[in-house]
Biopython code that builds the backbone (N, CA, C, O; Angstrom):
import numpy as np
from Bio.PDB.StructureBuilder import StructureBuilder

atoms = [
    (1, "UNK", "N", (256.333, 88.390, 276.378)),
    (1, "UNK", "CA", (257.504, 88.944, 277.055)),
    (1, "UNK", "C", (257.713, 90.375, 276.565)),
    (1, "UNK", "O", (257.992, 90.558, 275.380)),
    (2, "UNK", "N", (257.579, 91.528, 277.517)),
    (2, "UNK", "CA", (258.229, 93.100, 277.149)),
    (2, "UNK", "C", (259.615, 93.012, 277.793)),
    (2, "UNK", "O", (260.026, 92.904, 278.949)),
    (3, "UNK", "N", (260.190, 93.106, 276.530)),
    (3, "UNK", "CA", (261.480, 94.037, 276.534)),
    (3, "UNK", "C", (262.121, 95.096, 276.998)),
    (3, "UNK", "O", (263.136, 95.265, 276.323)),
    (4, "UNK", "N", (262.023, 95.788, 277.727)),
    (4, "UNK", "CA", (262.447, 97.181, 278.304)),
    (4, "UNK", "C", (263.694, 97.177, 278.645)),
    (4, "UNK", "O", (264.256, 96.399, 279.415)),
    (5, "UNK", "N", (264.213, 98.225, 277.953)),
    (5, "UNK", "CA", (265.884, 99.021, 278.620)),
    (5, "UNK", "C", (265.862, 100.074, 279.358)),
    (5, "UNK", "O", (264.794, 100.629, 279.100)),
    (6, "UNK", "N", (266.478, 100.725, 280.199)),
    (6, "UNK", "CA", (266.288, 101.974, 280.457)),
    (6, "UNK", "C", (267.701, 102.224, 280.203)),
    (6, "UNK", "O", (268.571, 101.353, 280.187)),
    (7, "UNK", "N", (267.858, 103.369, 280.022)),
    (7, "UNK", "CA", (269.623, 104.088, 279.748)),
    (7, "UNK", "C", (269.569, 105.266, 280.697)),
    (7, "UNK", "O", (268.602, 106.025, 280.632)),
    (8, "UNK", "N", (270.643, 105.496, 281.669)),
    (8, "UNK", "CA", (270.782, 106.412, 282.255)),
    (8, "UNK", "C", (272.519, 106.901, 282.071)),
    (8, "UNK", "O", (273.251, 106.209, 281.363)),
    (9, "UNK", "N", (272.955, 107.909, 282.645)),
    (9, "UNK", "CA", (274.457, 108.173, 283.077)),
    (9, "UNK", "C", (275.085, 106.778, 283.036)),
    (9, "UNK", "O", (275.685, 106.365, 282.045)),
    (10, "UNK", "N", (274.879, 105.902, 284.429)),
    (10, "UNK", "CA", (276.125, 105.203, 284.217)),
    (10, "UNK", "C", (275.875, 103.786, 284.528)),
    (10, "UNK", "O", (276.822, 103.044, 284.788)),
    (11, "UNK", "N", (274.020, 103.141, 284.514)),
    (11, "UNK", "CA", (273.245, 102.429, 284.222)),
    (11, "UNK", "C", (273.363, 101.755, 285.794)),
    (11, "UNK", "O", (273.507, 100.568, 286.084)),
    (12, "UNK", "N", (273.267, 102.753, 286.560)),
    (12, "UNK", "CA", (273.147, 102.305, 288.449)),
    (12, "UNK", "C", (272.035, 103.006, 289.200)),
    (12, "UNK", "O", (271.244, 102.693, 290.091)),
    (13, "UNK", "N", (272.345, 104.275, 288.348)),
    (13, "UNK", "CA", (270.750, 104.989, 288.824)),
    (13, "UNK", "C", (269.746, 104.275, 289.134)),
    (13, "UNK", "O", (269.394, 103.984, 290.278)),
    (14, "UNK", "N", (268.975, 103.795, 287.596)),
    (14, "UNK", "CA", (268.156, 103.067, 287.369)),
    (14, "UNK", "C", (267.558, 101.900, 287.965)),
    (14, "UNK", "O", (266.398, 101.486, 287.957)),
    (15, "UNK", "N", (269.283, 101.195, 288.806)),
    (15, "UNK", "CA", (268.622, 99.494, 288.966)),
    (15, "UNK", "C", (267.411, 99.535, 289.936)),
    (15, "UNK", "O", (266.597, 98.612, 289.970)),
    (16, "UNK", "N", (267.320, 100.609, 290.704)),
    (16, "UNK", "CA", (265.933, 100.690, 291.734)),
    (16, "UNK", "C", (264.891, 100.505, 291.298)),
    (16, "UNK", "O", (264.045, 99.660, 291.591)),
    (17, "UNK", "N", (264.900, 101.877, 290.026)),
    (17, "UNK", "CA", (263.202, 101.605, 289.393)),
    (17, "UNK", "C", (263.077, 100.380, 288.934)),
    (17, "UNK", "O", (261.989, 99.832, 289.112)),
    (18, "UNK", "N", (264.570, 99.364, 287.958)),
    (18, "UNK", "CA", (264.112, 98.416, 287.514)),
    (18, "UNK", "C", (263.459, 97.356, 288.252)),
    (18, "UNK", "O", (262.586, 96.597, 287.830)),
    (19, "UNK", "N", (264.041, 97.394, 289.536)),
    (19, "UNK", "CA", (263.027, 96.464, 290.343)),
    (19, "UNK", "C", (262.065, 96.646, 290.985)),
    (19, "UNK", "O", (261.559, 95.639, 291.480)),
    (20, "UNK", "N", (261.540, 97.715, 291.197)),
    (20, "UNK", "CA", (260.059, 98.170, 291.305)),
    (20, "UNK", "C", (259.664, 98.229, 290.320)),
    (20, "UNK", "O", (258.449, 98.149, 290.501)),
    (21, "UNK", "N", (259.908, 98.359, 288.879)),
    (21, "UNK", "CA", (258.925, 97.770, 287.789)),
    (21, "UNK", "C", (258.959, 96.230, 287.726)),
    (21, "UNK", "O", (257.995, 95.613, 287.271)),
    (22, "UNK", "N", (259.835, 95.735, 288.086)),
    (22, "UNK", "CA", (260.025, 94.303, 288.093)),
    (22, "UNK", "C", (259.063, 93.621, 288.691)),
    (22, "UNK", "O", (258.420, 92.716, 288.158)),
    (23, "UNK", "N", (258.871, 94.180, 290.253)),
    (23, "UNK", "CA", (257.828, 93.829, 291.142)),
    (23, "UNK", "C", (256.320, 94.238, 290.455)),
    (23, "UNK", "O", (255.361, 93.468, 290.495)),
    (24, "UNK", "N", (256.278, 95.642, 289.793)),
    (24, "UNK", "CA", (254.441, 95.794, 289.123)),
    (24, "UNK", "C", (254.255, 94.586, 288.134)),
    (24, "UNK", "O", (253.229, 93.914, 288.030)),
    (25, "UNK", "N", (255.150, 94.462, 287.591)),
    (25, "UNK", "CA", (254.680, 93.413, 286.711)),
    (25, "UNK", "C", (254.791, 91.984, 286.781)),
    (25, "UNK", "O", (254.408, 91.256, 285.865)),
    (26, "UNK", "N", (255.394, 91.494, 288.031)),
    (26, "UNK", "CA", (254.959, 90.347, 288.649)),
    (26, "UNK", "C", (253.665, 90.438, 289.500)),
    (26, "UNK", "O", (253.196, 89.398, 289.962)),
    (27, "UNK", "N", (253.046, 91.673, 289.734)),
    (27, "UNK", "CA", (251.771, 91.605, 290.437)),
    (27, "UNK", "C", (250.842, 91.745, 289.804)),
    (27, "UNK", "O", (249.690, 91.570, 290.201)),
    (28, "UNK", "N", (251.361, 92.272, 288.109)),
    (28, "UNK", "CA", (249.469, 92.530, 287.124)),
    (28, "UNK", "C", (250.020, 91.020, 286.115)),
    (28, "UNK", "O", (249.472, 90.824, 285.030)),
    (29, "UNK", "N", (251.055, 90.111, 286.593)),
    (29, "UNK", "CA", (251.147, 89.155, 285.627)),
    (29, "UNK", "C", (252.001, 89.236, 284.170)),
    (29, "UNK", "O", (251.955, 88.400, 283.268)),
    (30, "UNK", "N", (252.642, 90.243, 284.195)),
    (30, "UNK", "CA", (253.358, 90.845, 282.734)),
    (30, "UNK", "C", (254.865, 90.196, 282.960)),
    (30, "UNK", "O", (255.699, 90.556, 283.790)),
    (31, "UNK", "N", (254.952, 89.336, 282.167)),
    (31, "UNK", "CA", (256.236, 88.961, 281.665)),
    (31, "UNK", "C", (257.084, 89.743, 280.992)),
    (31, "UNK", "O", (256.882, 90.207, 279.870)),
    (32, "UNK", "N", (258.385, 89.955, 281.908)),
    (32, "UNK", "CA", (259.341, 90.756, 281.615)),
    (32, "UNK", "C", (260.826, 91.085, 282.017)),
    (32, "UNK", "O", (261.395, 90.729, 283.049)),
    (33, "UNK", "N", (261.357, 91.873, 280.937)),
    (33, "UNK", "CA", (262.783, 91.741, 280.388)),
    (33, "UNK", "C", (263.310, 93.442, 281.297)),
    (33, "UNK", "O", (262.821, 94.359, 280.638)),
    (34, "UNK", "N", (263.620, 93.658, 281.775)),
    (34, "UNK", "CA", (264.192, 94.672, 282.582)),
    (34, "UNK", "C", (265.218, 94.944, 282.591)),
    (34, "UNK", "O", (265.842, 94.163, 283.308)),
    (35, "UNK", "N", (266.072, 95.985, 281.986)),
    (35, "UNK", "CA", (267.899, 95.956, 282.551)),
    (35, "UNK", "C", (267.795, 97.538, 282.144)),
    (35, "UNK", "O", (267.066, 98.153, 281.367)),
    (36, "UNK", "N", (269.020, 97.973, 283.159)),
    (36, "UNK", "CA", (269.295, 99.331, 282.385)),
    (36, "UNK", "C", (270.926, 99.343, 282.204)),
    (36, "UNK", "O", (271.681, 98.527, 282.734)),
    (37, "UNK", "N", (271.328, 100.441, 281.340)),
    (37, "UNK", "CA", (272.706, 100.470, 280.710)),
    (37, "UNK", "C", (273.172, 101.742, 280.972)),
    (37, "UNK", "O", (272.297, 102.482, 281.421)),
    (38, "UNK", "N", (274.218, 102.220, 280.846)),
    (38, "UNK", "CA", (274.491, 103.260, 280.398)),
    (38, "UNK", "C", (274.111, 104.068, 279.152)),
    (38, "UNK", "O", (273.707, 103.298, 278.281)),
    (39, "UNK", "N", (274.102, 105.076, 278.845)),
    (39, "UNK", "CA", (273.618, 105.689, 277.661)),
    (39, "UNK", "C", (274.513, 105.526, 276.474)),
    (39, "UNK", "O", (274.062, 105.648, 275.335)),
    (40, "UNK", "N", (275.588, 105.292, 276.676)),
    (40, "UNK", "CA", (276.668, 105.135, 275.691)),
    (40, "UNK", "C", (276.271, 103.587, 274.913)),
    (40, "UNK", "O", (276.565, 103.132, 273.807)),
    (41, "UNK", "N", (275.673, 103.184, 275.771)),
    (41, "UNK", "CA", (275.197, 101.784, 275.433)),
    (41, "UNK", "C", (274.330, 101.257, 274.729)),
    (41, "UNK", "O", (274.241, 100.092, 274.341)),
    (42, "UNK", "N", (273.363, 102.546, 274.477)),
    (42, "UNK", "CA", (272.227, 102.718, 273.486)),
    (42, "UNK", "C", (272.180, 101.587, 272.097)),
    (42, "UNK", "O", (271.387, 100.779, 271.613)),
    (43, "UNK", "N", (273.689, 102.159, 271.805)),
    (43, "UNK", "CA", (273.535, 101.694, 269.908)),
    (43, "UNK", "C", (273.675, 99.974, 270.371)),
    (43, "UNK", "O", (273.155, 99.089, 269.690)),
    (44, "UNK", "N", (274.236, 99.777, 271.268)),
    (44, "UNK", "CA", (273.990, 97.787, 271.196)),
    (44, "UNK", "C", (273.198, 97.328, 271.859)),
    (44, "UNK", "O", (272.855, 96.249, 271.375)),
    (45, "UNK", "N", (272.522, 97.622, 273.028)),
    (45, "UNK", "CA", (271.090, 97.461, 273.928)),
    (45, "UNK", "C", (269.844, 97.992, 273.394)),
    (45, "UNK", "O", (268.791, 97.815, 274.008)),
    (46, "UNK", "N", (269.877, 98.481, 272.551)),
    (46, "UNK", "CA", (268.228, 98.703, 272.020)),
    (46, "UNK", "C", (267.889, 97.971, 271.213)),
    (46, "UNK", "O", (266.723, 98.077, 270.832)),
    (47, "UNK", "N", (268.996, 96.631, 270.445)),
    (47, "UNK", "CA", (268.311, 95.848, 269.402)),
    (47, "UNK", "C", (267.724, 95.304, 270.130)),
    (47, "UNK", "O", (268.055, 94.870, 271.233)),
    (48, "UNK", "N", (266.059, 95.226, 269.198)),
    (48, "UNK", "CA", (265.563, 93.717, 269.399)),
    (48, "UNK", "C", (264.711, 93.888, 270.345)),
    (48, "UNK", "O", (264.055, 92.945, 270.787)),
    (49, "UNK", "N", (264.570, 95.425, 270.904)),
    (49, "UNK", "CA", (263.707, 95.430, 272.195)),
    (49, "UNK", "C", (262.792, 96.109, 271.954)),
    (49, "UNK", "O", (262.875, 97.113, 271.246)),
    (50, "UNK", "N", (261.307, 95.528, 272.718)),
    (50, "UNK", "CA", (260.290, 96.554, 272.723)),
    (50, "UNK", "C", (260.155, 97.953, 273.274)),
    (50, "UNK", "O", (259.124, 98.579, 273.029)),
    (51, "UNK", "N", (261.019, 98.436, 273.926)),
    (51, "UNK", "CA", (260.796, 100.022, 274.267)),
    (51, "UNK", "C", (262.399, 100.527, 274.760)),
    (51, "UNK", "O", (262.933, 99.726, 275.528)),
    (52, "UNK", "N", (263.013, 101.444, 274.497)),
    (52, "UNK", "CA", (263.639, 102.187, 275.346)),
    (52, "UNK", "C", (263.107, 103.341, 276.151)),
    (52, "UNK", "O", (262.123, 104.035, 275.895)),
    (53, "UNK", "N", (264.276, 103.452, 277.593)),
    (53, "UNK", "CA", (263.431, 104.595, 278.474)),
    (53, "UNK", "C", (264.383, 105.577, 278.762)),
    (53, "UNK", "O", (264.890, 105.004, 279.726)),
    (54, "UNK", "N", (264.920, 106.467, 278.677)),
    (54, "UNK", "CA", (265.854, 107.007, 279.107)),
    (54, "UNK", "C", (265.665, 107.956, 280.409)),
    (54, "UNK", "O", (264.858, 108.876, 280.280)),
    (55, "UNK", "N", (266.468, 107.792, 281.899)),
    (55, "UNK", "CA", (266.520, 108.620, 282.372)),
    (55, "UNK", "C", (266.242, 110.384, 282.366)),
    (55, "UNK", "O", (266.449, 111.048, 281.351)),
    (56, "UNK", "N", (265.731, 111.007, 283.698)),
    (56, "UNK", "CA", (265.374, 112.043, 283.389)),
    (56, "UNK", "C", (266.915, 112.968, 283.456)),
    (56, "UNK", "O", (266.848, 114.184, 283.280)),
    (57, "UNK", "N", (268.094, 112.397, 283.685)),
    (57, "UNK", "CA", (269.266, 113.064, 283.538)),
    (57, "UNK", "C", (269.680, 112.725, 282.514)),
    (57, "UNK", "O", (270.878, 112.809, 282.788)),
    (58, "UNK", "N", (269.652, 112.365, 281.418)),
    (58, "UNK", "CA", (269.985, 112.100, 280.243)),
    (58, "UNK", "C", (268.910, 112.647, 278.732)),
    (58, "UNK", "O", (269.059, 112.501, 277.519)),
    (59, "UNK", "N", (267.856, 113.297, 279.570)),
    (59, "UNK", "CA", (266.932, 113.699, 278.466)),
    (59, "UNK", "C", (267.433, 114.373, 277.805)),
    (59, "UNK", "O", (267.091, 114.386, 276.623)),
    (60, "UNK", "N", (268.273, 115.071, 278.184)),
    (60, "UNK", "CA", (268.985, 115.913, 276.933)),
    (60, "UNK", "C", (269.549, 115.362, 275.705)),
    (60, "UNK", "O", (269.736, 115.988, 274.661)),
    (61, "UNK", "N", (269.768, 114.296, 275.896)),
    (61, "UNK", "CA", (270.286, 113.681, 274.550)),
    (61, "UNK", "C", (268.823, 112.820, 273.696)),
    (61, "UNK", "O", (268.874, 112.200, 272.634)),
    (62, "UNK", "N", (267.620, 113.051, 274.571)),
    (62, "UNK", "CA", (266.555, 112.676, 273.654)),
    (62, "UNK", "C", (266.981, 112.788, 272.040)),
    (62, "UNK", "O", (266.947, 111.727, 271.416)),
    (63, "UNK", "N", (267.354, 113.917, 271.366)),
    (63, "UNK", "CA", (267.132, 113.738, 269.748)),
    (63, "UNK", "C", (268.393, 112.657, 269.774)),
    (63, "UNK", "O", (267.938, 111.517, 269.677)),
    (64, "UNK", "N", (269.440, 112.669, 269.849)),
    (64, "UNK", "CA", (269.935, 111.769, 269.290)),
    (64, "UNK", "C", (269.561, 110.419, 269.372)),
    (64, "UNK", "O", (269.578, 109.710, 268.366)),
    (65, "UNK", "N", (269.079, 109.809, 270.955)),
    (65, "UNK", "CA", (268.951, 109.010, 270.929)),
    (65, "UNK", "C", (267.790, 107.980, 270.048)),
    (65, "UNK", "O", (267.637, 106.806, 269.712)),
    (66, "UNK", "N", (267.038, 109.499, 269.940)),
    (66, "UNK", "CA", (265.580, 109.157, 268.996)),
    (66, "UNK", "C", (266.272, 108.584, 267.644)),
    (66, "UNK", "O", (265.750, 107.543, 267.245)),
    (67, "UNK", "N", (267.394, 109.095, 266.835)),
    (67, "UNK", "CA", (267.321, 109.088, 265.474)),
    (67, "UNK", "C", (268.186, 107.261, 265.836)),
    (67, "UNK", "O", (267.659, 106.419, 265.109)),
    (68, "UNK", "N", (268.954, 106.844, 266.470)),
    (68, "UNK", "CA", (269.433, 105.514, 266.961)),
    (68, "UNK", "C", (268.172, 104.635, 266.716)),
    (68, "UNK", "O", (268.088, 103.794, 265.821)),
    (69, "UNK", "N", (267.150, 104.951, 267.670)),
    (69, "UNK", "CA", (266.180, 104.003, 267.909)),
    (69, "UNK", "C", (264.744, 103.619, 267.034)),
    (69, "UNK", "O", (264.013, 102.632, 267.113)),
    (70, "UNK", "N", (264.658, 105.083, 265.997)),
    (70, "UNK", "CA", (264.194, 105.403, 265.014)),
    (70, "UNK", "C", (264.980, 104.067, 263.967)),
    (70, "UNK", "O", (264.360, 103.042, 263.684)),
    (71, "UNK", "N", (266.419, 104.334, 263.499)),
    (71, "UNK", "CA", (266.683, 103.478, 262.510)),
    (71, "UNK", "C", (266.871, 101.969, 262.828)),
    (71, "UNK", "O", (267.173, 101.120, 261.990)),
    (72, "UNK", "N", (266.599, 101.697, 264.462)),
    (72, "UNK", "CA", (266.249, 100.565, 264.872)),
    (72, "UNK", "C", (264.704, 99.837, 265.124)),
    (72, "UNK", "O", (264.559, 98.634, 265.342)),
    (73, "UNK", "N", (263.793, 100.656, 265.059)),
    (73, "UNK", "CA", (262.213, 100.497, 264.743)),
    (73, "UNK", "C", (262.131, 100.237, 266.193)),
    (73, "UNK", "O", (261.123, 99.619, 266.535)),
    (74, "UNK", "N", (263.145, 100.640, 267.330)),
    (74, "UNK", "CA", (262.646, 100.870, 268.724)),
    (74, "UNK", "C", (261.992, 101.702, 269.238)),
    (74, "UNK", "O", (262.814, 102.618, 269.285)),
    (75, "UNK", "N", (260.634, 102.281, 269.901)),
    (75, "UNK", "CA", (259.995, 103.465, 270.340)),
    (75, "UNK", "C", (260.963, 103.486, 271.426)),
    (75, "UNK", "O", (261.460, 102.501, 271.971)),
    (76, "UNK", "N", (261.240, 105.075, 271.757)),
    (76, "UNK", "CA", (262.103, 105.342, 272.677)),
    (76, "UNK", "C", (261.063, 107.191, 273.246)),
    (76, "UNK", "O", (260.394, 107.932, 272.524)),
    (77, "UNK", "N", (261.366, 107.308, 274.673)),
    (77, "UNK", "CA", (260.926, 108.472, 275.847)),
    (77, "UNK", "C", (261.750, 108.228, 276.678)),
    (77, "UNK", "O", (262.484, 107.268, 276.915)),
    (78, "UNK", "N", (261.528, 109.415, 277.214)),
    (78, "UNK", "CA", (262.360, 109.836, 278.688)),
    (78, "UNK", "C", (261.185, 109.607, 279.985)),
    (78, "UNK", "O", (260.135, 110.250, 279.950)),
    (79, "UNK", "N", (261.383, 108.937, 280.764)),
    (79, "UNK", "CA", (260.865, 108.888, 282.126)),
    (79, "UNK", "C", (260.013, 109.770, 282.784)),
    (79, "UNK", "O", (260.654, 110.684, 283.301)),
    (80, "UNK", "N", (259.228, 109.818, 282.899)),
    (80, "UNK", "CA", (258.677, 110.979, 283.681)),
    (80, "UNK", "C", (259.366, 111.584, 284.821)),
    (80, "UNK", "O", (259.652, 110.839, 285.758)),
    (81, "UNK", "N", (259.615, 112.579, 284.870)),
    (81, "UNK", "CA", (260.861, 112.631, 286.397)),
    (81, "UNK", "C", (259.725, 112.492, 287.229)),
    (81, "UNK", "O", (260.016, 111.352, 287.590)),
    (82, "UNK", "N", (258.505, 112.758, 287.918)),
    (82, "UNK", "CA", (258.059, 112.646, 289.073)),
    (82, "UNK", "C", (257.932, 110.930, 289.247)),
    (82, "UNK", "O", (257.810, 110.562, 290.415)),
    (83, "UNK", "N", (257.944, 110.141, 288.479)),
    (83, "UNK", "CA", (257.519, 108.684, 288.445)),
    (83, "UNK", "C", (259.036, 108.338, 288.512)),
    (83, "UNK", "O", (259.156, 107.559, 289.458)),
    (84, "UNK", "N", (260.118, 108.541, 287.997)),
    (84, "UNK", "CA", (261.580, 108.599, 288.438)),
    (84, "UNK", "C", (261.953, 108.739, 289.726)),
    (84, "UNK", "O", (262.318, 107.783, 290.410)),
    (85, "UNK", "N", (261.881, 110.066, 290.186)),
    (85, "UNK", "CA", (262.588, 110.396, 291.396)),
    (85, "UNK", "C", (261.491, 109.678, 292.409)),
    (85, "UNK", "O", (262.168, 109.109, 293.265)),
    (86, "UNK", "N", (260.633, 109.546, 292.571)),
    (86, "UNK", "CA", (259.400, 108.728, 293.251)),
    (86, "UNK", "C", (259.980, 106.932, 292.959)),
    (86, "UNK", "O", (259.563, 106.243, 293.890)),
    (87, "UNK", "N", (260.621, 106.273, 292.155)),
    (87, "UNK", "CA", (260.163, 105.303, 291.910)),
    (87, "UNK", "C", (259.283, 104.729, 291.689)),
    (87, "UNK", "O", (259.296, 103.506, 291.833)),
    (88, "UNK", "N", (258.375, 105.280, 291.329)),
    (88, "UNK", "CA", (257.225, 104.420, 290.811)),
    (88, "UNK", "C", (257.495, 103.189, 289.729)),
    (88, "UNK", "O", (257.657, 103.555, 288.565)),
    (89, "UNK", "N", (257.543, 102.134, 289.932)),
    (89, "UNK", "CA", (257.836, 100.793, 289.172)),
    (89, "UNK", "C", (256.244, 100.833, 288.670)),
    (89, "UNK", "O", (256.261, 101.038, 287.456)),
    (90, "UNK", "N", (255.189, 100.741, 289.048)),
    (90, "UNK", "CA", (253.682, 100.228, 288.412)),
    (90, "UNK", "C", (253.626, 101.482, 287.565)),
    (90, "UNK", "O", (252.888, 101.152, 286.637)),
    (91, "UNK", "N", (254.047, 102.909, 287.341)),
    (91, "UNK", "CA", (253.493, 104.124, 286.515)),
    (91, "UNK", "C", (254.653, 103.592, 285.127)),
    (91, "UNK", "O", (254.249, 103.324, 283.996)),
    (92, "UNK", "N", (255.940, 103.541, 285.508)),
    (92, "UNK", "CA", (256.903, 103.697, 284.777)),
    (92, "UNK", "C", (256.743, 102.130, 283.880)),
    (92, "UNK", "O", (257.147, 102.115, 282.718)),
    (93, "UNK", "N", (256.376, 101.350, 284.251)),
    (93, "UNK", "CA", (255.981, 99.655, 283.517)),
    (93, "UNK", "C", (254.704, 100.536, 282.750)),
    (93, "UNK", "O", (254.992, 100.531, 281.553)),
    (94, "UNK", "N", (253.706, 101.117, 282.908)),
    (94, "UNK", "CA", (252.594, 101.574, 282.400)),
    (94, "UNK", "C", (253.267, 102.321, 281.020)),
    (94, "UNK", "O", (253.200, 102.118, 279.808)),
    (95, "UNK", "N", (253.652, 102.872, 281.518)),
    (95, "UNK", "CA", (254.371, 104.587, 280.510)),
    (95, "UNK", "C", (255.295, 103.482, 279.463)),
    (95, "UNK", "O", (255.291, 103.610, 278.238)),
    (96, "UNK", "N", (256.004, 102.486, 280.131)),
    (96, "UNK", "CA", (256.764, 101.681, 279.013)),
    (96, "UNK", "C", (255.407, 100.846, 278.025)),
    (96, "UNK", "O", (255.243, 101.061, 276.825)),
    (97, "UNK", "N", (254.671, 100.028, 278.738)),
    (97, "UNK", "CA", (253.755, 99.174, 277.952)),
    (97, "UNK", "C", (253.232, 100.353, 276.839)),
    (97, "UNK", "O", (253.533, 100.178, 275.658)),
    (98, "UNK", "N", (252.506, 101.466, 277.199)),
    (98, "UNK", "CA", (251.969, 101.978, 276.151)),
    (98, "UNK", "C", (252.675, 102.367, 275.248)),
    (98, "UNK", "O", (252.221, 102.244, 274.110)),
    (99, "UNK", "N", (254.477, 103.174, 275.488)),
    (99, "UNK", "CA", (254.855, 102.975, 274.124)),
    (99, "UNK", "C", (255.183, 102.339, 273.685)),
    (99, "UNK", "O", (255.409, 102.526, 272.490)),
    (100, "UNK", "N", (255.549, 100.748, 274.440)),
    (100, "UNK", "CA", (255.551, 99.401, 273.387)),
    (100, "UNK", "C", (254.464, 99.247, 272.217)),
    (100, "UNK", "O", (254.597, 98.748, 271.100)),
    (101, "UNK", "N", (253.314, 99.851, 272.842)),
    (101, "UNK", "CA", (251.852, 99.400, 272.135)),
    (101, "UNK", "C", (251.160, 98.205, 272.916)),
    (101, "UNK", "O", (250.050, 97.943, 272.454)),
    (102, "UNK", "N", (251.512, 97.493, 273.885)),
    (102, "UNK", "CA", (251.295, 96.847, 274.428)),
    (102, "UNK", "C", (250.104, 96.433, 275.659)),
    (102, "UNK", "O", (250.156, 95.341, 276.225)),
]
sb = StructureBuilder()
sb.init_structure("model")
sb.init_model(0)
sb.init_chain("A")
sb.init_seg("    ")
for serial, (resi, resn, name, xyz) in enumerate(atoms, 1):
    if name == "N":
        sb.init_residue(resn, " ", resi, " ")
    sb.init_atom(name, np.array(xyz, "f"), 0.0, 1.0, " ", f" {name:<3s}", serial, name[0])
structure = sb.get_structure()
């Protein structure tokens, strides 16, 4: 089972890509945990999970969110915006698995 959060603004953006990643990984067979939050939401949604993703409107808060997910042993990136604004669910499940390690 992968874990994935994504954090955006106000965690509505997101629900699209989450289900086009939802759908890649019911088609390569990958069992998985999908939700996105708001960004404020960071410090209680990243326990325990294999990757955070943060929106490409929220990259700006990349460092902080890094040093959160850092003292939580979560790998955390920002989205690719062309795989974002595209929806790509099969690139953005990819881009998550590898920084799971997965």
């Amino acid at each position: 089972m992968l874990t994935i959060r994504l954090f955006c603004n106000e965690g509505m953006s997101t629900s699209l890509l989450v289900e086009e990643m939802k759908k890649a990984a019911a088609a390569e067979g990958t069992e998985v945990d999908i939700r996105a939050y708001p960004i404020n939401d960071l410090d209680d949604k990243a326990k325990g999970i294999d990757c955070a993703l943060l929106g490409p409107q929220v990259g700006y808060l990349k460092a902080k969110a890094s040093k959160t997910c850092q003292q939580l042993g979560v790998p955390m990136d920002v989205i690719p915006m062309q795989d974002y604004g595209m929806c790509n669910g099969k690139n953005v499940l990819a881009f998550a698995k590898k920084l799971a390690g997965k």
